[in-house]
N, C-alpha and C positions, 0 to 999 in steps of 0.2 A: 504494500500500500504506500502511496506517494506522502511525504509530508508536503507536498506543495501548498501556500496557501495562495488566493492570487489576491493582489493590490485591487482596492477598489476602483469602477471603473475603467478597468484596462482591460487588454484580452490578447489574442494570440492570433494569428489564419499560419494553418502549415500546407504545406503544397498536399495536395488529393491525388491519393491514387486514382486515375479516371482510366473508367471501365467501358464506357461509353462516352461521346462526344455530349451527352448532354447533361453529364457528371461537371461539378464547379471544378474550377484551377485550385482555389485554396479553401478551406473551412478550417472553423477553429470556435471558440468560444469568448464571450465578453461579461464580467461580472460586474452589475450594478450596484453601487449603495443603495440601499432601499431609500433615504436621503433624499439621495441625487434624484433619484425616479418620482419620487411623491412632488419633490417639485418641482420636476417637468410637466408632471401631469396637471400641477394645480396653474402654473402661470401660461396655462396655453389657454386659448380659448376654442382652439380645432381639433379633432377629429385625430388629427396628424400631428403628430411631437416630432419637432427638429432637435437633433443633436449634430454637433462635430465630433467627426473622429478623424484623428491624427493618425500616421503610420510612419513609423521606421524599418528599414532593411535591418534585420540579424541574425546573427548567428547564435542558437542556443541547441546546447548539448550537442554541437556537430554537424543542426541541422538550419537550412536556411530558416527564416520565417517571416512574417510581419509582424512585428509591436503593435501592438494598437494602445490608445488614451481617446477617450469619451469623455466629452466636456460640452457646458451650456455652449450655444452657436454664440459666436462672437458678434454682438451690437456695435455698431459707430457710434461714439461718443458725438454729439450733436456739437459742431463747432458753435463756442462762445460768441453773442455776437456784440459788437462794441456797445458800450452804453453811453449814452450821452449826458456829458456834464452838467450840462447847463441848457438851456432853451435860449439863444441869442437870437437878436432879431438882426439880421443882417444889415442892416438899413442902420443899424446905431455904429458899425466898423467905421474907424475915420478914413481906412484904406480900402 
């Protein structure tokens, strides 16, 4: 029996043996914090839950695979926009 424990949020894809053409390239597993899940589910208001998932190229135990990291979809912070000092009447500028 494995001691493996996995990080939350992460998960693995290792290349598939394919038996047929319409067998996947890779499968593997991703474990959620229950957390992470309860509040995707609660801040959505659709149907559909968007997440990111990251991947890196590695090598583990000898064998290729992809990393994966599952994280909220990355938001644009809303550029600040200027605030205005003062309310000037233009008409009162000597220049």
């Amino acid at each position: 029996m494995s001691n493996f424990i996995p990080r939350p949020n992460t998960g693995t894809l290792w290349p598939n043996r394919k038996v047929s053409q319409n067998h996947p390239d890779v499968r593997g597993d991703v474990f959620l914090d229950r957390a992470f899940l309860e509040g995707l589910l609660r801040n959505t208001g659709d149907d559909l839950v968007k997440i990111q998932v990251s991947g890196w190229n590695k090598v583990l135990a000898g064998k290729e695979c992809l990393s994966l990291q599952v994280s909220e979809p990355y938001v644009k912070p809303e550029e600040a926009r200027p605030q205005h000092l003062s309310s000037v009447d233009e008409s009162d500028v000597p220049f």
